[in-house]
C-alpha positions as CSV (number, residue, x, y, z in Angstrom):
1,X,0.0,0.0,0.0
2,X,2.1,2.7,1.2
3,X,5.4,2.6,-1.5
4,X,8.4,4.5,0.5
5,X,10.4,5.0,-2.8
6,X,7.9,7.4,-4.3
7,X,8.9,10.6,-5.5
8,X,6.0,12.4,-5.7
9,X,4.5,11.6,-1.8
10,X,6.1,11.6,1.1
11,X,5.8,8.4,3.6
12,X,3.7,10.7,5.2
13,X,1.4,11.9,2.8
14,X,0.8,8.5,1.6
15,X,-0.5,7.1,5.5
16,X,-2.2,10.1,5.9
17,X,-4.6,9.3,3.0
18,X,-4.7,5.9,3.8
19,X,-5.9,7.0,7.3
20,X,-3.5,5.1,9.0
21,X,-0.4,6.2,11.7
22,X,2.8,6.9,10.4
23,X,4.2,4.5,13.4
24,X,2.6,2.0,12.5
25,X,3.9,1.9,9.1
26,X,7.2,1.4,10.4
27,X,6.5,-1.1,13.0
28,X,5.8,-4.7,12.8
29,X,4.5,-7.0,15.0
30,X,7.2,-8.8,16.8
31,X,5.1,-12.1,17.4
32,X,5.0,-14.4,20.6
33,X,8.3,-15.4,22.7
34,X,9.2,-18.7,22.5
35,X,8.4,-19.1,26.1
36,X,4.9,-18.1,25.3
37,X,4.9,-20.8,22.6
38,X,5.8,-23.1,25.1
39,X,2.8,-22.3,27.4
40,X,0.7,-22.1,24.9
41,X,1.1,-25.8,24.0
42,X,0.9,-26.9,27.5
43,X,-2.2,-25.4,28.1
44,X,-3.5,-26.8,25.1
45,X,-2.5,-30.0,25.8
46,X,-3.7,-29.9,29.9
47,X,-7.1,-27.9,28.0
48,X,-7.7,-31.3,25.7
49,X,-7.7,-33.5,29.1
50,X,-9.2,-31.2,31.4
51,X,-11.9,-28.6,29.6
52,X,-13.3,-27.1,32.9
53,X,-9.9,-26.2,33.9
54,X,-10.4,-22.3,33.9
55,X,-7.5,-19.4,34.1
56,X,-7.0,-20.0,38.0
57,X,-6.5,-23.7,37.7
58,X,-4.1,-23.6,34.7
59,X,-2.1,-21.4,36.5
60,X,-2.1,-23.8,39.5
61,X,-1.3,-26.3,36.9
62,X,1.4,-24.6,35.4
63,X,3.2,-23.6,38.7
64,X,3.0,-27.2,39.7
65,X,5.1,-28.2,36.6
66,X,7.9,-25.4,37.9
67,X,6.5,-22.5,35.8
68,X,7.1,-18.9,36.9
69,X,3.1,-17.5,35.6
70,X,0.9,-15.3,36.7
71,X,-3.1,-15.2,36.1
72,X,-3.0,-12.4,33.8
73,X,-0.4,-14.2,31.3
74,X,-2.3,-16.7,31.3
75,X,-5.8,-15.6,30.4
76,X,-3.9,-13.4,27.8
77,X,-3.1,-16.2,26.4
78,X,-5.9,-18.3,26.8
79,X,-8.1,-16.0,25.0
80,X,-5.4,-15.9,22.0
81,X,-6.0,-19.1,21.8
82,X,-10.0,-18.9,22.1
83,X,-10.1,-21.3,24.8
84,X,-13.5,-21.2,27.5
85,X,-13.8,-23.5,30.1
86,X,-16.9,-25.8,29.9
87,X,-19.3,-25.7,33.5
88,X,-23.0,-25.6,34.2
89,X,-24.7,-22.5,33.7
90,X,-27.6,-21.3,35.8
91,X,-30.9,-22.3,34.1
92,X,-32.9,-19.3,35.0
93,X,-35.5,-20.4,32.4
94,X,-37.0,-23.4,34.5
95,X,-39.4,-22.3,37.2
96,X,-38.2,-23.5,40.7
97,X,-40.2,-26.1,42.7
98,X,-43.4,-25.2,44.2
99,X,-43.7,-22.1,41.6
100,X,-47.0,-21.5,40.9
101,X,-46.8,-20.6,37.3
102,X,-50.4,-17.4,35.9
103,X,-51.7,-18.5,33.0
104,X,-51.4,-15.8,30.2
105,X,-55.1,-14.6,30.6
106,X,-54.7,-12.1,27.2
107,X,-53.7,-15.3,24.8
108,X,-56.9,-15.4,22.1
109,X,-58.1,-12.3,23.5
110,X,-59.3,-9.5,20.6
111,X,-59.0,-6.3,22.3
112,X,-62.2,-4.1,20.9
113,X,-63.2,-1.5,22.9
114,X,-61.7,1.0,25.4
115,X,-61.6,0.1,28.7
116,X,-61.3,-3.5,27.9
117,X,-57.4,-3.9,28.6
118,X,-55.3,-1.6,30.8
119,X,-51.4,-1.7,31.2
120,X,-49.3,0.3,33.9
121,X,-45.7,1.7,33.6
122,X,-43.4,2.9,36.6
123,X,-40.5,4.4,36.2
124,X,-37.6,5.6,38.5
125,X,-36.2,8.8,38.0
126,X,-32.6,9.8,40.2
127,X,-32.9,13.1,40.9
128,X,-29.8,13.3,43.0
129,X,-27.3,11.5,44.5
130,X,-30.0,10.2,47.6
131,X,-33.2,11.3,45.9
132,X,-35.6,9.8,42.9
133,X,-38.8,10.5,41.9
134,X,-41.2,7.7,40.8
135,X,-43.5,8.4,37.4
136,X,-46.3,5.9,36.8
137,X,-48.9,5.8,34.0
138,X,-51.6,3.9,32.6
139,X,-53.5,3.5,29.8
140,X,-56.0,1.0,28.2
141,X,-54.7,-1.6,25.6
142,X,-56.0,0.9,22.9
143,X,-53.8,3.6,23.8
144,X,-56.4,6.2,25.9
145,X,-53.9,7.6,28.4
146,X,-56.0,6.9,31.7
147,X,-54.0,9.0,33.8
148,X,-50.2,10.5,33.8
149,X,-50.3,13.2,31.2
150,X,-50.7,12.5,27.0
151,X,-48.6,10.5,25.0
C-alpha cells in the first residue's frame, strides 16, 4: 500500500490518506516469545484432558510443573487461543419447585373497545445523588392515556 520510494508523496502523505499512523507503518509485529509458545502448548495440551480447567487452575497447573506465571499471562493467552472452560450454567429459564406458574389470561383475547385492557408503567427517576422521583402511567390496551399526562 504505502510505497516509501515514491517521489512524488512523502511516507507521510501517503499514511495520511490511507488514514493510517505513520508509526505503524514502520512497525511490525514482533510475534509471541518462544516461552509463550511453550505455554501455549501446554495449556492446550492440559485444556484437551481437562476442559473445565479455567484461568485459576491452569495457572495452579502450570506452577506445579515449575513454571514462573501469573493469572493475567495466562488468560492473555488463553483467550489468543479462544479457549472457555466448559461448566453448568444457571438455568434461570425453569421455574423453581413449588412455583406457581399465571396462566397468560390475554392469549386469544381481541381487544375491541376502550376500557377492555389496561397496562401500567413505573419508572424511577434519580434526581440526585439520595433522591428519585417515581412516574407511573396507565392506559388501556387501545392507547387512551387513563391518567399521567398525554402521550
Amino acid at each position: 500500500m504505502v510505497e516509501p520510494a515514491n517521489p512524488e508523496l512523502s511516507t507521510g502523505k501517503q499514511c495520511r490518506l490511507l488514514s493510517i499512523p505513520r508509526p505503524s507503518f514502520y512497525c511490525t509485529p514482533k510475534g509471541e516469545t518462544a516461552l509463550n509458545l511453550m505455554l501455549m502448548r501446554q495449556i492446550d495440551e492440559q485444556f484437551l484432558e481437562t476442559p473445565f480447567f479455567g484461568v485459576r487452575q491452569m495457572t495452579w497447573h502450570l506452577r506445579s510443573e515449575g513454571h514462573l506465571v501469573n493469572e493475567k499471562r495466562i488468560r492473555r493467552l488463553m483467550r489468543l487461543m479462544g479457549l472457555m472452560p466448559v461448566y453448568q450454567k444457571p438455568n434461570i429459564s425453569k421455574a423453581a419447585k413449588g412455583h406457581k406458574t399465571y396462566p397468560y389470561l390475554l392469549l386469544g383475547l381481541r381487544v375491541t373497545r376502550p376500557d377492555q385492557v389496561w397496562a401500567a408503567g413505573i419508572t424511577y427517576l434519580p434526581l440526585s445523588a439520595d433522591c428519585f422521583a417515581i412516574a407511573c402511567r396507565a392506559m388501556d390496551a387501545q392507547g387512551v392515556p387513563v391518567f399521567g399526562g398525554g402521550p
